[in-house]
C-alpha positions in Angstrom: -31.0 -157.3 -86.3 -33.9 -156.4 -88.2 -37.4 -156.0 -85.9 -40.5 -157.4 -86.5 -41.8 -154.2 -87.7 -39.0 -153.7 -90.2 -39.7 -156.9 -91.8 -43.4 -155.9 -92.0 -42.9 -152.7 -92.9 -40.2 -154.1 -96.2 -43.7 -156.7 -96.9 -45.7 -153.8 -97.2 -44.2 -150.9 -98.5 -41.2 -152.8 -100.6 -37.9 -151.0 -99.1 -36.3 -150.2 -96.0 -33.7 -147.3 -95.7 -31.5 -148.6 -92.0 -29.3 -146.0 -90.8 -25.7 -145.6 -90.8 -24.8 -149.4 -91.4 -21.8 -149.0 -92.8 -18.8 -147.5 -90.5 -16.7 -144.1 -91.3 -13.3 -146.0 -92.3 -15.1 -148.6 -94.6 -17.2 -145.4 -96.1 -13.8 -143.4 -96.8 -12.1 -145.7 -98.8 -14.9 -146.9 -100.5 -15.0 -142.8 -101.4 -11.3 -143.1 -102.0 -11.7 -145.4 -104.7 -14.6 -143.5 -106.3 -12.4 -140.5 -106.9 -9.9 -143.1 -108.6 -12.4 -144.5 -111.0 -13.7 -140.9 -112.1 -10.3 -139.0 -112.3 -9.0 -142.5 -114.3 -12.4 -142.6 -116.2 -14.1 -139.4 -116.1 -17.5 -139.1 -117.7 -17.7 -137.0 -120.9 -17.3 -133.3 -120.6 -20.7 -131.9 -120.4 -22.6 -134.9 -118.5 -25.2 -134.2 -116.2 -27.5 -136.9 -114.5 -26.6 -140.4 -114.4 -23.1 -142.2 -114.9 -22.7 -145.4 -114.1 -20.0 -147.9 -113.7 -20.5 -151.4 -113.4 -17.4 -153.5 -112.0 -16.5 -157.4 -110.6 -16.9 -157.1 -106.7 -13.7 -159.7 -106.8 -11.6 -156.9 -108.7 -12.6 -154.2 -106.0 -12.1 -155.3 -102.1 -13.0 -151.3 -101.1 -15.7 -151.1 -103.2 -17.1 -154.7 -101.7 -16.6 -153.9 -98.5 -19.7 -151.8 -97.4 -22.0 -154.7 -98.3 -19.5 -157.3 -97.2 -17.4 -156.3 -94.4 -20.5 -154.6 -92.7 -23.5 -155.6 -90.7 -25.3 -154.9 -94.3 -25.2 -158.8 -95.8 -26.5 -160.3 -92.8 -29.4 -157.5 -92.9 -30.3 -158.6 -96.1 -30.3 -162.2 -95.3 -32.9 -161.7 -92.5 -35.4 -161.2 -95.5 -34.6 -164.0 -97.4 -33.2 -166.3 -94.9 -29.7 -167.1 -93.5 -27.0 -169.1 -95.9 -29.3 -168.0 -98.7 -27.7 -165.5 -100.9 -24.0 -165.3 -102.6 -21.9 -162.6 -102.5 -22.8 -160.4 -105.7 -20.2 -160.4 -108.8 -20.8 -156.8 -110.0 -21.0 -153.6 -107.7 -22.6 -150.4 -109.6 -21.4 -147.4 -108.7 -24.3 -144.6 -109.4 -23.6 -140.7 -109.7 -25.9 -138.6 -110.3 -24.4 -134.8 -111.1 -26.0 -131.9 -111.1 -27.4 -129.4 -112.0 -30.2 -132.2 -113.6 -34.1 -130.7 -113.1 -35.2 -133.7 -114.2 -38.7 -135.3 -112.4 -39.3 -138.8 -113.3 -42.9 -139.3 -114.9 -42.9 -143.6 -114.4 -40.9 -145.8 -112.3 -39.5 -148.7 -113.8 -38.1 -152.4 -112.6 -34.9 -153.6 -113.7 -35.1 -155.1 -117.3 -33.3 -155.1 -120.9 -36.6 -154.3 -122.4 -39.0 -151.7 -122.0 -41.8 -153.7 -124.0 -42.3 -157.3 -123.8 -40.5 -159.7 -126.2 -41.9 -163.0 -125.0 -38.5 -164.3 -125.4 -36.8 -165.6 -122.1 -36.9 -164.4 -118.5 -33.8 -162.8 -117.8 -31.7 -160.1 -115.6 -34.3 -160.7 -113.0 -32.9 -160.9 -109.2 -34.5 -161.2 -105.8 -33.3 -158.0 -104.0 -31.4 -154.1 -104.5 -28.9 -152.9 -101.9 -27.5 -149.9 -101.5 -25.1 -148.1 -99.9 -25.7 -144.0 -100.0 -22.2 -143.1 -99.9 -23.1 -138.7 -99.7 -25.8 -137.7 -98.2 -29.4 -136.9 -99.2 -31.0 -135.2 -96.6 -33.3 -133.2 -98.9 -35.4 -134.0 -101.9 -34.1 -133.5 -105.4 -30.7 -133.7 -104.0 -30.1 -137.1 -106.6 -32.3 -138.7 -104.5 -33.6 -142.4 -105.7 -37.5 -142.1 -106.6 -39.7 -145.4 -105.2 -43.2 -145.7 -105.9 -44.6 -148.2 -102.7 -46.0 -151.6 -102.9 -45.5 -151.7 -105.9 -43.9 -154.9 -105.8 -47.2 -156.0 -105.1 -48.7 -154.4 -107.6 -46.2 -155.9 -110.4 -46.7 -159.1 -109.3 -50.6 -159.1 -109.3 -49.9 -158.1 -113.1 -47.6 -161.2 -113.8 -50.2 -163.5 -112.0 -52.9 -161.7 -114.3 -51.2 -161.5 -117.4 -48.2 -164.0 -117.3 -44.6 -163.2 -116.3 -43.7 -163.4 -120.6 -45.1 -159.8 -120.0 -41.8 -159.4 -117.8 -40.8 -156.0 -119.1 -38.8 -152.3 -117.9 -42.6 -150.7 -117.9 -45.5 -152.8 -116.8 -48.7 -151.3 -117.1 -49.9 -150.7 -113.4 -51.7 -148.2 -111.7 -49.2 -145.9 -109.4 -49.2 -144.5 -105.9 -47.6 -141.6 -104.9 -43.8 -141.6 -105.4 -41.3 -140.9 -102.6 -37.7 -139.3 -102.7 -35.1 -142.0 -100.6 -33.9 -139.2 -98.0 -30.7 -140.2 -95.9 -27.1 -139.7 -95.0 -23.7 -141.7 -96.0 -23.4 -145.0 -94.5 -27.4 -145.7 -95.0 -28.2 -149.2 -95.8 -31.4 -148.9 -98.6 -32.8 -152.8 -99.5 -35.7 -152.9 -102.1 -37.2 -156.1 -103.4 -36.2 -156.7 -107.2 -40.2 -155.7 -108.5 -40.6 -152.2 -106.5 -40.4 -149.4 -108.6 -37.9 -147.2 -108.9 -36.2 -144.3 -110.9 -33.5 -141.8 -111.0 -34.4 -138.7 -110.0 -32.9 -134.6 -110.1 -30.6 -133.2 -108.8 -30.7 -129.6 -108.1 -28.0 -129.0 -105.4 -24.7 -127.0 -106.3 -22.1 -128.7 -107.3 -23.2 -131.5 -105.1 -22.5 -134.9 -107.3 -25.0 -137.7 -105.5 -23.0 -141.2 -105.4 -24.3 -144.4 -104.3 -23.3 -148.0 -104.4 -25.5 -150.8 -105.4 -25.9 -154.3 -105.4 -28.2 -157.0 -106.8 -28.9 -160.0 -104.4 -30.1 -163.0 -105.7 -30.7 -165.9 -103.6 -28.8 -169.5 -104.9 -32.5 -170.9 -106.1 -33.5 -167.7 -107.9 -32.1 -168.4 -111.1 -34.2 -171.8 -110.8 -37.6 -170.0 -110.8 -37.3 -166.3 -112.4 -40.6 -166.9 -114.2 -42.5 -168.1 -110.6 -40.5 -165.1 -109.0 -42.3 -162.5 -110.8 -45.7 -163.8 -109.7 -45.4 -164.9 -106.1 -43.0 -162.3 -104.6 -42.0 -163.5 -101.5 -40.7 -167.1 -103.3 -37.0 -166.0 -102.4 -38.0 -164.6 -98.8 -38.8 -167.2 -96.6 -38.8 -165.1 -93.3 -41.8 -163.1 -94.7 -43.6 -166.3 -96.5 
């Protein structure tokens, strides 16, 4: 169960990282199959960074599991309500491989375009999960950059200047950023409008992996535009 102070805490500051939600078997063959898809589908010779794959969560039961078969669906339910959200489609699986000095500059939230189009609200969702499936006990270790409250921030823009400004980049004013430290089996839930980014990774031949998940509650897809504004419209524990 969550605590009072969590759920304050994910109001304020946009995130919560729970430790070591997901157990040791579940963890090992979700690891199992990630060595599959990348000696199957390696990424090109040279990459460093990011590689993603992005697969159906009904076409991968071990891959599924650690949000599924695990305390970590119910966790995410207590922010938005119980009986509220589906079971995802898609599961992302996210490396990061050194060595990648790279230090993002912006965050960004999770949109097709970095400018705005004024064309339809789309891609939108009500909340991140992820699994940290190696661990990250040290900054620039592929670490996932968040900037706080600014989920806040983004929707006191959208209020201001309409969500048809719904974009990759809004304009904001930024806090600090922070490096998501942890260990495999960490639980990590960030509402859909904090801001995020990929970050470097300069540990030896240390590739950072992590499985995530966009939530979306059964309504959501009923009021994208409102979501963007009013950002506790899909969490009703917090409202």
């Amino acid at each position: 169960m969550l605590s009072d102070a969590q759920i304050n805490e994910f109001a304020e500051r946009g995130f919560l990282l729970i430790p070591q939600v997901v157990a040791d078997d579940v963890l090992a063959r979700a690891a199992d199959r990630i060595d599959d898809l990348v000696a199957t589908d390696p990424p090109p010779a040279g990459t460093r960074g990011p590689h993603f794959y992005f697969l159906p969560t009904k076409d991968e039961p071990a891959l599924r599991a650690p949000l599924t078969r695990t305390p970590a669906f119910k966790l995410a339910e207590q922010l938005t309500g119980p009986g509220t959200l589906p079971y995802p489609w898609q599961v992302q699986v996210a490396l990061n491989i050194p060595p990648y000095p790279h230090r993002p500059g912006r965050p960004h939230i999770d949109a097709a375009n970095p400018e705005p189009t004024n064309g339809p609200i789309r891609g939108t969702f009500t909340l991140l999960a992820g699994i940290l499936m190696t661990d990250q006990r040290t900054e620039n270790s592929g670490n996932l950059w968040i900037w706080p409250g600014t989920h806040l921030t983004h929707a006191e823009y959208f209020r201001t200047n309409g969500p048809h400004q719904h974009c990759a980049y809004p304009p904001i004013d930024l806090p600090e950023p922070e490096q998501i430290k942890g260990r495999a089996g960490d639980l990590f839930l960030a509402h859909y409008l904090l801001g995020h980014n990929i970050g470097g990774n300069d540990t030896p031949n240390k590739t950072r992996r992590a499985l995530y998940y966009r939530l979306s509650t059964h309504a959501h897809p009923t009021h994208r535009a409102d979501s963007l504004q009013a950002p506790w419209l899909d969490y009703t524990p917090i409202t």
